[in-house]
N, C-alpha and C positions, 0 to 999 in steps of 0.2 A: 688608659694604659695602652702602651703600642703591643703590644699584644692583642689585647682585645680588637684591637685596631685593624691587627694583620690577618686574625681568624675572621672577622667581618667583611673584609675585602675579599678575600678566599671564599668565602660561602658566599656572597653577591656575584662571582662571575661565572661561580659555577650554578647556580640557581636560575640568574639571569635579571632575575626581578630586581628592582629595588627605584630609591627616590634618586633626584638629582642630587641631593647633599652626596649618597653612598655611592654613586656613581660616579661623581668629581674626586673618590679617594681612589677608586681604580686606579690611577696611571698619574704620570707625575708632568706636569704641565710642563711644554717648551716652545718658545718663542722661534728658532729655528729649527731648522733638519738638525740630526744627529746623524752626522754618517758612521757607521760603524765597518773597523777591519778592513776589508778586503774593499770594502766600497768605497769607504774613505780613501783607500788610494786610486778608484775611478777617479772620484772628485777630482782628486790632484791634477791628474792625467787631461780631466776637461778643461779643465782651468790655465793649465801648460798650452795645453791646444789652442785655445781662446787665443792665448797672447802671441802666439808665436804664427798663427793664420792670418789672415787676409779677414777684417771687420765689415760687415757692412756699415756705413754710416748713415746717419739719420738726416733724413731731407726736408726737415724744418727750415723756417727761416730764421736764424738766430734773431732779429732786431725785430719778432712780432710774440713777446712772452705772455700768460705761457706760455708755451710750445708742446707738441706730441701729446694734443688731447685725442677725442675720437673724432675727431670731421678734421683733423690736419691732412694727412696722408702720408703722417709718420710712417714711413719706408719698416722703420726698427718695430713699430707696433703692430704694422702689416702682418709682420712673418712670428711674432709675438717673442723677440724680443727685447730684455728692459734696455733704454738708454745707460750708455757712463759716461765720463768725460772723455773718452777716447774715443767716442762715436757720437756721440750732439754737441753740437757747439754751446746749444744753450745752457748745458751742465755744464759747459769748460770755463763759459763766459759769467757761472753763478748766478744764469736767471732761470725761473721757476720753469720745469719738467715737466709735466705730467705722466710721465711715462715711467714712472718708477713704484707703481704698487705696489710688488709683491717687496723689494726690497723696503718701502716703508711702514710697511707692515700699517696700510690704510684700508682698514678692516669697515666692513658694515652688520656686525655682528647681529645674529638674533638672540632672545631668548629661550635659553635649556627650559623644554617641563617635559612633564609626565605624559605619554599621549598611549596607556594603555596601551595593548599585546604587541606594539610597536616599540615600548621602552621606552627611551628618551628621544626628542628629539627638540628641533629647532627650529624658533617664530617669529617671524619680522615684527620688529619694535613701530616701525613704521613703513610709510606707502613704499618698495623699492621698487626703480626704473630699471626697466631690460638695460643689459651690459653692464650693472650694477657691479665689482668685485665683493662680494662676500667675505673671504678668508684663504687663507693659504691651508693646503692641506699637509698636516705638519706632524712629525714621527722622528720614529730611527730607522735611518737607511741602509738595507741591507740587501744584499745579494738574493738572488731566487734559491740558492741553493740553501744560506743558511734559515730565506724565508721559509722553505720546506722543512728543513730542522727544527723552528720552533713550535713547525704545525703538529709536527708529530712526537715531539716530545713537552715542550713547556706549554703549548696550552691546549694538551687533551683534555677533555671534560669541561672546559668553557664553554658558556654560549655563546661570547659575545667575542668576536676577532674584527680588526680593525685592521686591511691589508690592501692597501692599494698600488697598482701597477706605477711606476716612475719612468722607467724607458727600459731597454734594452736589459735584461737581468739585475733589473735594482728597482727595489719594491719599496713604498714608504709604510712600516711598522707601527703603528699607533696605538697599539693594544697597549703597551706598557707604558709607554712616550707617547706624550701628544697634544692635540690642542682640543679645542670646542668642534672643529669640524667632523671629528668623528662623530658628534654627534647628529650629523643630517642624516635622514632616515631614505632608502631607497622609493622612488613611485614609479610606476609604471607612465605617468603622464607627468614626468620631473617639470619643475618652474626652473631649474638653475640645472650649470653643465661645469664638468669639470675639462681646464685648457692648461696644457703643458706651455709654460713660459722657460726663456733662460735668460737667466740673470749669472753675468760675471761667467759665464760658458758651462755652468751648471743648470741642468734642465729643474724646474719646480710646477707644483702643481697647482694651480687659484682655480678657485670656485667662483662661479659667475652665473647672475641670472638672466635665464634665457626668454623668461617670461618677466609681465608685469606682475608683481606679488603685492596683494590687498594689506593692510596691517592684519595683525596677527595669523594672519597665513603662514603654512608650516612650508619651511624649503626642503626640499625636495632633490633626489637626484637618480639618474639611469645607473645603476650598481654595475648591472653587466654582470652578474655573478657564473664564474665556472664553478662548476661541484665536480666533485670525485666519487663514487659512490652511488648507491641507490635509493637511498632516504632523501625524499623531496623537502623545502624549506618554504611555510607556507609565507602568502605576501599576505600584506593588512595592507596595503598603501590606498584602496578606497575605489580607485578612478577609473570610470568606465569601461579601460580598456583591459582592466587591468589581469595578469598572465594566471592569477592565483598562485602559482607559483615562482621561489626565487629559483632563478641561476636556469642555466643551460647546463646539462648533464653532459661533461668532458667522457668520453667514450675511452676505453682503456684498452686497446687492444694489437695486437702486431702490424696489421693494416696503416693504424695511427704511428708506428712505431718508428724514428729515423734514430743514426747516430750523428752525435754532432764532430765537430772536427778534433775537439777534447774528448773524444770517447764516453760522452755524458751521454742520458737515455734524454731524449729531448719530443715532448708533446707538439700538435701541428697544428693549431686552433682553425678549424676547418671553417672558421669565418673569415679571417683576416690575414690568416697566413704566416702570423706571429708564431714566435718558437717561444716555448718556456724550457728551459734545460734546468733540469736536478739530475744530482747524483743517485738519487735513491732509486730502487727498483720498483719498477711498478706492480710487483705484489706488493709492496708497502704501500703504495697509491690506494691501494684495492682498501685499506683499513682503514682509509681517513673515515670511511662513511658519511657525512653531510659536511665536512669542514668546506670552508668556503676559503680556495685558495685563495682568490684576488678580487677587486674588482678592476675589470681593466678597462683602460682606456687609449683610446688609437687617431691617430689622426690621418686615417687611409679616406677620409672622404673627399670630394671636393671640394676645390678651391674656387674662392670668389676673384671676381676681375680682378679687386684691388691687391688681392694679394698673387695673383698668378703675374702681375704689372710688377711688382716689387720682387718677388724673385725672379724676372729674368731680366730685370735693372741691375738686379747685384750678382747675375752671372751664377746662379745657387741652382745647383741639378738635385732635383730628387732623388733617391733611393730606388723608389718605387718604378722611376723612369729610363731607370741606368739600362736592362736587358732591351726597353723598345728603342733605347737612344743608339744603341752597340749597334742592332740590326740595322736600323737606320743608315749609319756609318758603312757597314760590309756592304747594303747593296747600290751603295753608291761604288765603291772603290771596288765591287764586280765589274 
């Protein structure tokens, strides 16, 4: 009876425990993003951008198929990201890609079990090779602001939040929506890494392994967890290095405190330099107690040859380089 159905799903996620069967009745399986509201008309807005900008194109050679595997020096794969026919030839020309993962949803999935105080998690069926793609990390996409919303209201008293960083104020929501990938468990010495790809001018997130994984080996990944609050979140992930504790403890205090240019109260992630803007006050901040806003992830590191070769082929300035490019400029034309 769905009733019985709906009180058992309620007491599992607020308890925490439970098997893979009652754990797959959590949340309602989706094959892609779900943008939601306000985000859904980001999407639009990337998607407009996409068509109406300047593409890079892919520098395969059409007349050697496939094309845009990992030893090509797929230009579009470089920078990560997918082909379309507007940018490979060998998509225009109907010969076989490789460069379209995430869009074909070419999954190397593992096995859901039980792995004790860890909960569920996930295990290679078989031997996987570094650069493996895994899965897509897959949700409903929402704003930081409303992600804040449903921290502090829809799932108080849960143990278990599924929230990962997307890009810029747009979070991927899994707790409700979602796929098998929430199921990977954080380690402090992860085999797989999660890499922002865009597909069709909207940014997504694939899961990839970074190491070689033995069969039945559990995948693994760096959470990166910020916490709010003063209740520590202990880790189980096993590995030598490993922190005992989740998350880095986000500091709440006026120091940390900027406004943004919408008059939002905006956090300063003193690693990266990332902003997360809500509307909420950070005395409500103060009440989350151990919620785990996000796990985030950044691609402020460096770049390899091949890909620093491929962005300045397609004439692409970083972000990051915009203030030393400016100065650069001024003390020339001093």
């Amino acid at each position: 009876n769905n009733k019985t159905l709906k009180d058992n799903v309620v007491k599992t996620r607020k308890v925490g425990i439970r098997t893979v069967e009652e754990a797959l009745k959590e949340f309602q399986h989706l094959l892609k993003n779900e943008f939601v509201e306000d985000a859904y008309k980001q999407k639009l807005d990337l998607r407009i951008q996409a068509k109406s900008g300047e593409q890079a194109r892919c520098s395969c050679d059409p007349f050697q198929a496939p094309g845009c595997g990992p030893n090509s020096n797929c230009s579009n794969r470089e920078l990560q990201i997918e082909c379309t026919k507007s940018t490979c030839e060998l998509q225009n020309l109907k010969k076989k890609c490789l460069n379209n993962r995430l869009r074909r949803r070419k999954y190397n999935l593992g096995e859901l079990r039980s792995c004790g105080p860890k909960g569920i998690g996930m295990f290679a069926k078989d031997r996987v090779e570094v650069g493996t793609f895994i899965v897509e990390y897959v949700g409903e996409v929402v704003t930081q602001k409303e992600c804040m919303r449903r921290l502090s209201y829809d799932y108080i008293g849960e143990k278990h939040k599924y929230l990962m960083v997307l890009a810029r104020d747009l979070v991927v929501d899994a707790t409700r929506k979602g796929n098998y990938a929430r199921f990977i468990n954080h380690s402090c010495e992860p085999n797989c890494e999660v890499q922002m790809w865009v597909v069709d001018g909207v940014p997504r997130l694939g899961i990839f392994a970074k190491k070689e994984i033995e069969k039945n080996g559990e995948l693994s990944l760096n959470y990166n967890f910020k916490r709010f609050g003063d209740e520590k979140i202990e880790c189980y992930c096993g590995a030598p290095s490993c922190s005992r504790v989740l998350g880095k403890k986000e500091e709440v205090n006026t120091k940390k405190r900027k406004r943004s240019g919408k008059g939002e109260d905006v956090l300063i992630d003193p690693v990266d330099n990332t902003t997360m803007g809500t509307s909420m006050s950070l005395e409500a901040m103060k009440k989350y107690e151990s919620s785990v806003i996000s796990i985030s992830f950044s691609q402020t590191g460096s770049l390899n040859k091949r890909a620093a070769t491929a962005l300045r082929d397609a004439r692409v300035l970083l972000v990051r380089n915009v203030a030393k490019t400016a100065a650069a400029f001024r003390e020339q034309l001093a």
